[in-house]
C-alpha positions as CSV (number, residue, x, y, z in Angstrom):
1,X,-112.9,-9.8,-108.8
2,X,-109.3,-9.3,-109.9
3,X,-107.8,-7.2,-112.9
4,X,-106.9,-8.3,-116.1
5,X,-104.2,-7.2,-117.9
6,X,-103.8,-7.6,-122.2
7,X,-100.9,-6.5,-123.5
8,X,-99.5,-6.7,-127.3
9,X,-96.6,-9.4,-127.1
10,X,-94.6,-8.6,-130.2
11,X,-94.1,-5.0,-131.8
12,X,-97.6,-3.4,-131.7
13,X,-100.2,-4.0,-134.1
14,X,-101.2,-7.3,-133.0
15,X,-104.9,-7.0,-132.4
16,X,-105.6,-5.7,-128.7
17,X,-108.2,-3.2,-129.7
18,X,-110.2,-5.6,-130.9
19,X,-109.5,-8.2,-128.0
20,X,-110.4,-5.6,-125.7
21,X,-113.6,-4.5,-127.6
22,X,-114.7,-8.3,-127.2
23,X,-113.5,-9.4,-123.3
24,X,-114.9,-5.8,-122.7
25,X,-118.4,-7.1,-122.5
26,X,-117.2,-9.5,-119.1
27,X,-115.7,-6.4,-117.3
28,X,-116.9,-3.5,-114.9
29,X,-114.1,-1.1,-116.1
30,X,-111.8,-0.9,-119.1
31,X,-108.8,0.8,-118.3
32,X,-105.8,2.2,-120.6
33,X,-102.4,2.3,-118.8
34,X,-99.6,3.6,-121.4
35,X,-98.6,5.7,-124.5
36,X,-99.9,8.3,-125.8
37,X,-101.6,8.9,-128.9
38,X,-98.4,7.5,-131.2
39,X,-100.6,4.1,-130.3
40,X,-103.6,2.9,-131.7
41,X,-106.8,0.5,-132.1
42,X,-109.0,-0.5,-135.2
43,X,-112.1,-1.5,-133.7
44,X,-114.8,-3.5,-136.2
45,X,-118.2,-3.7,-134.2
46,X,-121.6,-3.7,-135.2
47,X,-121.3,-0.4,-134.6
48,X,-119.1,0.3,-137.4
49,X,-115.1,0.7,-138.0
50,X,-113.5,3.5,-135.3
51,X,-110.1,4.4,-135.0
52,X,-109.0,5.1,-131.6
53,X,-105.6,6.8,-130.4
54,X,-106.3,7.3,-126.7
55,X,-109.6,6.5,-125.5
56,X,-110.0,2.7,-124.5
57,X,-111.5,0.4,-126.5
58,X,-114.4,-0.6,-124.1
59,X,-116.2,2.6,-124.8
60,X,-118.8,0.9,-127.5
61,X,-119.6,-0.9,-124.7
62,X,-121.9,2.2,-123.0
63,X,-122.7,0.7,-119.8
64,X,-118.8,0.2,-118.6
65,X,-116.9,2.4,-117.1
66,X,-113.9,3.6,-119.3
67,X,-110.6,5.4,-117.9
68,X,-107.9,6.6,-119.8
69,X,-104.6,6.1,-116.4
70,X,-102.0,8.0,-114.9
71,X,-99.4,6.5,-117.0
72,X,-101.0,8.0,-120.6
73,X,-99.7,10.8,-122.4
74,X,-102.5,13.7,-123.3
75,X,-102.7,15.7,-126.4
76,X,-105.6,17.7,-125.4
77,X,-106.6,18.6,-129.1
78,X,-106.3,14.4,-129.9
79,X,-108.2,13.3,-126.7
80,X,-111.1,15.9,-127.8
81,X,-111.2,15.3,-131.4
82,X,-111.5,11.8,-130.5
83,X,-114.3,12.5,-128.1
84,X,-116.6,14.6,-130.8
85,X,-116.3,12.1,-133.6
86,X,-117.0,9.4,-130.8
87,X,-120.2,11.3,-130.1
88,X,-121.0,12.4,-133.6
89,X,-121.4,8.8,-134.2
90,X,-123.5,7.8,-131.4
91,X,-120.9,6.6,-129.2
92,X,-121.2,7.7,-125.7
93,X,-118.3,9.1,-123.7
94,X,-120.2,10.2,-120.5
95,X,-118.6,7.4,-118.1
96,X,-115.3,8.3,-119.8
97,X,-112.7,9.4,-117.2
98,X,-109.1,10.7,-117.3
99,X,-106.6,10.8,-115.2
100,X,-105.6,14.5,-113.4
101,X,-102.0,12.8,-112.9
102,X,-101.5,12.2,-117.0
103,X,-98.8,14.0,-118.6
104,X,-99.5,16.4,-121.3
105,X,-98.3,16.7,-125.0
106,X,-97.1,20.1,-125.6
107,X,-96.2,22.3,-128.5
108,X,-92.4,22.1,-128.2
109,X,-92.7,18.1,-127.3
110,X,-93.9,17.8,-131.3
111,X,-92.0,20.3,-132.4
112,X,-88.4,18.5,-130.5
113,X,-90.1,15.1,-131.7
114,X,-89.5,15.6,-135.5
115,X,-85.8,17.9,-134.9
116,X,-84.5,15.4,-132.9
117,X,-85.4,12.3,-135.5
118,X,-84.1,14.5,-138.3
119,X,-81.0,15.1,-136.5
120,X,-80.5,11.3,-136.1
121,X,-80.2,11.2,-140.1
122,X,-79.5,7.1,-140.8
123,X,-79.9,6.4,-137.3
124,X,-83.4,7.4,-136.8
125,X,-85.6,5.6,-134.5
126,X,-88.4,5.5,-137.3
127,X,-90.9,7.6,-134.4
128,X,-94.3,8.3,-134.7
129,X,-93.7,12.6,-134.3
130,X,-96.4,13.0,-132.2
131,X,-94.3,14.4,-129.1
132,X,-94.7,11.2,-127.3
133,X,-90.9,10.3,-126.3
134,X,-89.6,14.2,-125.5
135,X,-93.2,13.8,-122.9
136,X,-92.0,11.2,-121.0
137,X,-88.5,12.6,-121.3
138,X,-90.0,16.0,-120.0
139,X,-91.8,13.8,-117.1
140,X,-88.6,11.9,-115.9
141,X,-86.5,15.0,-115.9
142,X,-89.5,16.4,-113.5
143,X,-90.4,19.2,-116.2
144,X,-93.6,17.5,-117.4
145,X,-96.6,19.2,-116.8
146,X,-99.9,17.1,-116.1
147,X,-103.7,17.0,-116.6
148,X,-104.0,18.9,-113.3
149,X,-101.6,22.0,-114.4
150,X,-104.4,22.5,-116.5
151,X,-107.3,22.9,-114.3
152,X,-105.0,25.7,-112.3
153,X,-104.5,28.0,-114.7
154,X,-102.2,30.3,-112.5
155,X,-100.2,27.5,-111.8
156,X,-100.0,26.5,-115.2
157,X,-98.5,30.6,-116.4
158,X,-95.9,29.9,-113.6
159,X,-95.4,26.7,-114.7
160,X,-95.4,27.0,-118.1
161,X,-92.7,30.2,-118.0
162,X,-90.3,28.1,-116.0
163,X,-90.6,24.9,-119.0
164,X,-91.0,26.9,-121.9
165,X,-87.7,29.3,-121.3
166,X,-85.7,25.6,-121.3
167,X,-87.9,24.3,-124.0
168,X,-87.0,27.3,-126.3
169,X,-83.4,27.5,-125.5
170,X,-83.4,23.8,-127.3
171,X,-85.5,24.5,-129.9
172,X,-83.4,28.2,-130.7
173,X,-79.9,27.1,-129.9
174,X,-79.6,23.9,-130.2
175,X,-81.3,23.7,-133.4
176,X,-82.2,26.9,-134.9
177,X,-85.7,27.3,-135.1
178,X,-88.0,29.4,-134.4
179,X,-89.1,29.7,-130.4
180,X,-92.7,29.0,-129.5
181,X,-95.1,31.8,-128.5
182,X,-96.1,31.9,-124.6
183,X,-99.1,33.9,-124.6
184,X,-100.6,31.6,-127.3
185,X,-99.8,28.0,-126.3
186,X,-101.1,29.2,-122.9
187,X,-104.3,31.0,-123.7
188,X,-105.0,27.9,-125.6
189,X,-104.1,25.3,-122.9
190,X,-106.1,27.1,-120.7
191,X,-109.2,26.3,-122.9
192,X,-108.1,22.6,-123.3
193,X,-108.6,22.4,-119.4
194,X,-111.7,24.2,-119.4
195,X,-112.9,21.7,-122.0
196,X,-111.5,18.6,-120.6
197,X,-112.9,19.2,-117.4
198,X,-115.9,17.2,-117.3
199,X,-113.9,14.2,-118.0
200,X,-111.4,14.3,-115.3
201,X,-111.6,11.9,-112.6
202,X,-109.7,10.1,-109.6
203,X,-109.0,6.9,-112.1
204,X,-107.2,5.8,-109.3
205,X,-110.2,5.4,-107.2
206,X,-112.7,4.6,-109.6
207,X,-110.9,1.3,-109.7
208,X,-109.9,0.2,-106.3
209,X,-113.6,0.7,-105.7
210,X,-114.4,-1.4,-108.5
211,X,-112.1,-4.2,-107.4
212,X,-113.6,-4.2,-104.1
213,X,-117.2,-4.1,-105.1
214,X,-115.7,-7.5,-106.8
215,X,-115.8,-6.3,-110.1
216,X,-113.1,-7.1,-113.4
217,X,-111.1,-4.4,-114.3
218,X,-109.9,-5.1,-118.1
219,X,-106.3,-2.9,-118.1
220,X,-105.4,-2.2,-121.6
221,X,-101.9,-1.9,-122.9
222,X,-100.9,-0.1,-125.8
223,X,-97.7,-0.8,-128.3
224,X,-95.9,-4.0,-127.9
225,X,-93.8,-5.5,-125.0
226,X,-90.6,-6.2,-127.4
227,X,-90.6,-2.0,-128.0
228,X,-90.5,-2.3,-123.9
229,X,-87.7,0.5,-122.8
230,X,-85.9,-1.9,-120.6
231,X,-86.6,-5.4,-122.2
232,X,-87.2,-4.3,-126.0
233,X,-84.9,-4.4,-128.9
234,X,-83.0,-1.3,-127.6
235,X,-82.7,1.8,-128.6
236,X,-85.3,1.0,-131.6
237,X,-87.8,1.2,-129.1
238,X,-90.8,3.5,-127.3
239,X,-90.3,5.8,-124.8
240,X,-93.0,5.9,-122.8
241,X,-92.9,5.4,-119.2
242,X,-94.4,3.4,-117.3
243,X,-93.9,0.2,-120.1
244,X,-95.4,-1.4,-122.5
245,X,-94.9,-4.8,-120.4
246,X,-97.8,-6.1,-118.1
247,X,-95.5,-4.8,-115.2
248,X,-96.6,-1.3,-116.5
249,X,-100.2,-1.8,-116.0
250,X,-100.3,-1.3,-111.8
251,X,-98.0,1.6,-112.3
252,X,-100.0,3.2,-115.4
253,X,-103.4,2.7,-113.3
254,X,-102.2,3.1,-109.8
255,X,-102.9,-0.6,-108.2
256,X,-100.8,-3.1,-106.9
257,X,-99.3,-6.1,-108.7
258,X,-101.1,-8.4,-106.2
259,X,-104.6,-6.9,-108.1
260,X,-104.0,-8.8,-111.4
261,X,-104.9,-12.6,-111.8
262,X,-104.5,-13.0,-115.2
263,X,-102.0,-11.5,-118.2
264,X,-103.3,-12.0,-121.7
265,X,-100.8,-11.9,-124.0
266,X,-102.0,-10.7,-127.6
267,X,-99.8,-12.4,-130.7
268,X,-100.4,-12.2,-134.8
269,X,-100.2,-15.1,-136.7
270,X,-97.0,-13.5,-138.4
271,X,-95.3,-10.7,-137.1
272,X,-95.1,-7.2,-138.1
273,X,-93.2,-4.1,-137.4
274,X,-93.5,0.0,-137.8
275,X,-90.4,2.0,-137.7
276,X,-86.9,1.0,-138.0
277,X,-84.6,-1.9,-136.0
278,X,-84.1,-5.4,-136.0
279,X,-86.5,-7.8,-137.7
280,X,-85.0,-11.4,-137.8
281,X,-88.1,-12.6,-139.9
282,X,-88.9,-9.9,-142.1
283,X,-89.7,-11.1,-145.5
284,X,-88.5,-8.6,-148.5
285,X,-90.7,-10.6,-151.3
286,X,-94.1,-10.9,-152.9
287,X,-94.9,-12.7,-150.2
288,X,-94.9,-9.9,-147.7
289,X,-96.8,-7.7,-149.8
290,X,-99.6,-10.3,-150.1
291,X,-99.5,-10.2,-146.2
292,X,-99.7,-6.7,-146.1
293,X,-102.5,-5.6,-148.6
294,X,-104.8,-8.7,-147.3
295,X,-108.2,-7.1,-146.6
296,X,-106.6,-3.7,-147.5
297,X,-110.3,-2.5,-149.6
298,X,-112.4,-3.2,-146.3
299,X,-109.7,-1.0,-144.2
300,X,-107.6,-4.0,-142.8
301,X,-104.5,-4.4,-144.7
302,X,-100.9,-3.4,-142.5
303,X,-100.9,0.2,-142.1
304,X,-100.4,1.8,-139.4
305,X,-104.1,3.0,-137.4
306,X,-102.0,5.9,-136.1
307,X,-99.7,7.1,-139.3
308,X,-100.7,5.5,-142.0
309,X,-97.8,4.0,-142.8
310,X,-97.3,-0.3,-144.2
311,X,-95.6,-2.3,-141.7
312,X,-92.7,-4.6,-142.1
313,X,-93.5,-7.9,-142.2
314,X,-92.4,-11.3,-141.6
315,X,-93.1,-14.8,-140.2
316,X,-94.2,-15.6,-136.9
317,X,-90.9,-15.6,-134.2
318,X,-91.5,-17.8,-131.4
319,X,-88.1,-17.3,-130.3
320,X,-89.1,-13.6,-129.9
321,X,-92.7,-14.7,-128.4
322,X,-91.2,-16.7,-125.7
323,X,-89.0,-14.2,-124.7
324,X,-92.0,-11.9,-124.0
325,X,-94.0,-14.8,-122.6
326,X,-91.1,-15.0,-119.7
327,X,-90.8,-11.5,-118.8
328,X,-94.6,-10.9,-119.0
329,X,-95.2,-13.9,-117.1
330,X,-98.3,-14.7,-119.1
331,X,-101.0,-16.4,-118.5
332,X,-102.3,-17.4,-122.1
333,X,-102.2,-15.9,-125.4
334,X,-104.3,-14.7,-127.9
335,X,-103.7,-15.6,-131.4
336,X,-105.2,-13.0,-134.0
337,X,-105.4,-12.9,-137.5
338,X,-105.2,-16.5,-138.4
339,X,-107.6,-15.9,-141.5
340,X,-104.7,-13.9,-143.4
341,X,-102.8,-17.4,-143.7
342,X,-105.9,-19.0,-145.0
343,X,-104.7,-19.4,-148.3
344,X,-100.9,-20.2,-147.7
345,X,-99.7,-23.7,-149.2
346,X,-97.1,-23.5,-146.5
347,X,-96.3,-21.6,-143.3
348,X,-93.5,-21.1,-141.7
349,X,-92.5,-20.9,-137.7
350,X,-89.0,-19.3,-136.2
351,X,-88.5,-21.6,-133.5
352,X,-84.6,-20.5,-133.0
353,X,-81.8,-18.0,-133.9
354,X,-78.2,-18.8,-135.0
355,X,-75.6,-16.1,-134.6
356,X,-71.7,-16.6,-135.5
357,X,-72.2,-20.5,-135.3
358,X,-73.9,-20.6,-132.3
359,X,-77.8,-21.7,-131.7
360,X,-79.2,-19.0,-129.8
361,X,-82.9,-20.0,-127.4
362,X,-83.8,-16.3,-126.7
363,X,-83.4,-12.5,-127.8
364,X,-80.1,-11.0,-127.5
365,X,-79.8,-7.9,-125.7
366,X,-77.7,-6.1,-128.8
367,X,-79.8,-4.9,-131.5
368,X,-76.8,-4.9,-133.4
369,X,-76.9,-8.7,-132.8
370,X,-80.0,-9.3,-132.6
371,X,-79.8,-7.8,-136.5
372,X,-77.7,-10.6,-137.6
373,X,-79.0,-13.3,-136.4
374,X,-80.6,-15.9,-138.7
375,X,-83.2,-17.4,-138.2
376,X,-84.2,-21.0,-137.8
377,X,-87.6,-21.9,-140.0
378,X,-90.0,-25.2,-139.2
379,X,-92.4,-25.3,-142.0
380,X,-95.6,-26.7,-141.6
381,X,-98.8,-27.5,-143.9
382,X,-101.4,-24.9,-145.1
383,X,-105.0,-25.1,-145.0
384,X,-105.8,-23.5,-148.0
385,X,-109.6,-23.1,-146.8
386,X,-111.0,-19.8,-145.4
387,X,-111.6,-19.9,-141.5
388,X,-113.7,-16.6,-140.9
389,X,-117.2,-18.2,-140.7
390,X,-115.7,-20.9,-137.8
391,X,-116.4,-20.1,-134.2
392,X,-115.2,-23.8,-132.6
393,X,-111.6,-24.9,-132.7
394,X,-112.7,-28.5,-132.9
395,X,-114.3,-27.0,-137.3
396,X,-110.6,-25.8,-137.7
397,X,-109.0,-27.4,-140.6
398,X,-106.6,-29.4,-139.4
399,X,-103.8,-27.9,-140.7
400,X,-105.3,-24.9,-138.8
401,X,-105.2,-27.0,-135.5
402,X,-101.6,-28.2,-136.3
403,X,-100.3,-24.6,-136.7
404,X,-102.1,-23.5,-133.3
405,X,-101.0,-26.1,-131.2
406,X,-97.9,-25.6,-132.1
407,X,-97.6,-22.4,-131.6
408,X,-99.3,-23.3,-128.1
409,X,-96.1,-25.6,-127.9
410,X,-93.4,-23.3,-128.9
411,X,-95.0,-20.5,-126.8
412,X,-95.3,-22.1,-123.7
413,X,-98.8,-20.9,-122.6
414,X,-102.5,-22.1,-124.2
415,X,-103.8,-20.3,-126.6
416,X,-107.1,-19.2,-125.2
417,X,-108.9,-17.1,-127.8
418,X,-108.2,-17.1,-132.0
419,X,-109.8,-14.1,-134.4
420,X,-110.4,-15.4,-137.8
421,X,-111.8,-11.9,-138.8
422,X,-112.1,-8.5,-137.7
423,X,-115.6,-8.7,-136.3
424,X,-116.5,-8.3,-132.8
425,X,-117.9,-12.1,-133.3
426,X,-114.9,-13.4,-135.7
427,X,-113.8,-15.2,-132.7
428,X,-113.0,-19.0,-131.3
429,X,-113.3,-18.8,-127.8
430,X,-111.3,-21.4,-126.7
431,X,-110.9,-21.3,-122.8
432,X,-112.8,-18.5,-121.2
433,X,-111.1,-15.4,-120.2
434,X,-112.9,-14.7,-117.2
């Protein structure tokens, strides 16, 4: 069987946890491919609610196979946090398996995180500080060091006192802070290894056998393909390497492109965003706020899993959506969240951008431009009835089957699968997955 890729097709925050946790049940092996822990998941099961930063969102699922790729960045003390309050609640990790070739969050990659954002003042990228983007910096510039360093421990003193004398030259003199201790980042990197052990695997392998036992292979993207390094709304976007795209999946895993049949593109009914840059349909009123707090009591309202912090919000930007569609090359879409609209008189669609007089059809590459566009609204008819209880698109309001089909329309791709809630089972299926 081939491999499946699902990736969040706006800024983040769309819903792929809990897309995952539900196609999980069809596949042999769940995969992550991307990020670090500066991405993550509510999951709503029958297990309970979990928040998870690094470990895929298959794992309540304890008879698949759950790998955490090549193209993920560790933090040791996150991953194994994680892990232990996985366990403590019953949730088994023992067919969890990371990656030897992952990069590894260190002390000076958090510590460079928040001096560098400060020293943008105004200009900040709006970044999660959890050393994410100065790791994959560290990795391009070949000074990363990797799951593996870790298992070696007198590769990783040599290792380390080679990185550490730059690191600490930035941190001291370029800033003017204090330099970070050797003898105790390494003493206690060396126990991270000793800990992580058990969980380190050839991810690599694990699935190319499972593809050619004819197995699925569910590959789990993290953040959203418009914060893509290449084909997001530049510089206002993530840093991790391999991307956020579905392109980044075969790297982040190690398989080829010819592997994946199917990309599942993972959209909100509205949009949202965390952190700072352009936002043509942000909404600034009461409306937003109503948006943002929906469900907040039970745990669901738009804060960030990872920081806590509310998202922007705004209506949903097809102009945006179809841009991602293209350079994904997707294969269908899933559309979550529809219940928060359920009580909307009227909705509204961006099917188009104007800039300086001119009508643009698809995201500019400036995010200076891309900040003064305005956007072009169709409005459509509310439903005004609640939606969570319906599993068959066919019991949809009609006003509910109106706004799908045209976002079906606008997108360019059918719309496969619909959440109406944040259950496991607060789904329309509407053309199988797999």
């Amino acid at each position: 069987m081939p491999a499946i890729v699902v990736i969040g097709s706006q800024w983040g925050d769309e819903g792929k946890g809990r897309v995952i946790d539900l196609l999980a049940r069809k596949a042999r092996v769940i995969a992550r491919y991307s990020a670090g822990n500066n991405a993550g998941h509510t999951i709503l099961n029958d297990k309970g609610e979990f928040q998870l930063n690094l470990v895929p969102a298959g794992i309540f699922h304890a008879n698949k196979t759950c790998l955490i790729g090549n193209g993920v960045a560790i933090d040791p003390a996150v991953l194994l946090n994680e892990i232990s309050q996985l366990e403590k609640r019953g949730i088994s990790t023992q067919k969890l398996f990371v990656s030897e070739r992952c990069q590894v969050i260190m002390p000076w990659h958090r510590i460079l995180d928040g001096l560098e954002e400060k020293s943008r003042g105004s200009a900040a990228i709006g970044t999660t500080g959890k050393g994410v983007g100065p790791c994959f910096a560290d990795k391009v510039a070949r000074r990363g060091i990797r799951i593996a360093d870790l298992l070696d421990t007198e590769h990783l003193q040599k290792r380390m006192t080679a990185v550490l004398e730059y690191e600490n030259n930035l941190i001291e003199k370029v800033f003017g802070e204090e330099p970070i201790n050797f003898e105790e980042t390494y003493t206690q990197y060396c126990e991270y290894g000793k800990q992580l052990q058990p969980f380190i695997g050839d991810t690599q392998g694990i699935v190319a056998d499972a593809l050619q036992a004819g197995d699925y292979v569910l590959l789990e993207g993290a953040q959203g393909a418009l914060l893509d390094l290449d084909h997001g709304t530049y510089e206002f976007v993530t840093s991790s390497v391999p991307s956020s795209t579905a392109g980044g999946a075969t790297i982040g895993i190690g398989i080829g492109p010819t592997a994946v049949e199917r990309v599942i593109g993972v959209f909100k009914s509205y949009c949202t965003r965390v952190g700072n840059g352009p936002f043509p349909t942000e909404l600034m009123d009461d409306l937003a706020n109503q948006l943002r707090d929906h469900g907040k009591e039970s745990g669901r309202g738009e804060y960030g899993t990872t920081t806590g912090r509310p998202r922007r919000i705004g209506w949903l930007d097809t102009v945006a959506g179809k841009y991602s569609v293209r350079f994904n090359t997707l294969s269908a879409a899933a559309l979550t969240r529809l219940d928060v609209l359920d009580n909307l008189a009227s909705i509204k669609i961006c099917t188009g951008y104007k800039l300086d007089g001119e009508i643009l059809e698809t995201v500019p590459a400036s995010a200076s431009a891309l900040q003064r566009v305005e956007p072009i609204y169709e409005e459509l008819p509310g439903w005004q009835q609640p939606t969570s209880e319906i599993r068959d698109f066919e019991q949809l309001p009609q006003e509910a089957q109106q706004y799908v089909l045209r976002v079906e329309n606008l997108l360019g791709v059918p719309v496969d699968l619909i959440s109406v809630g944040p259950e496991r089972e607060q789904a329309i299926i509407v053309n199988p997955v797999f």
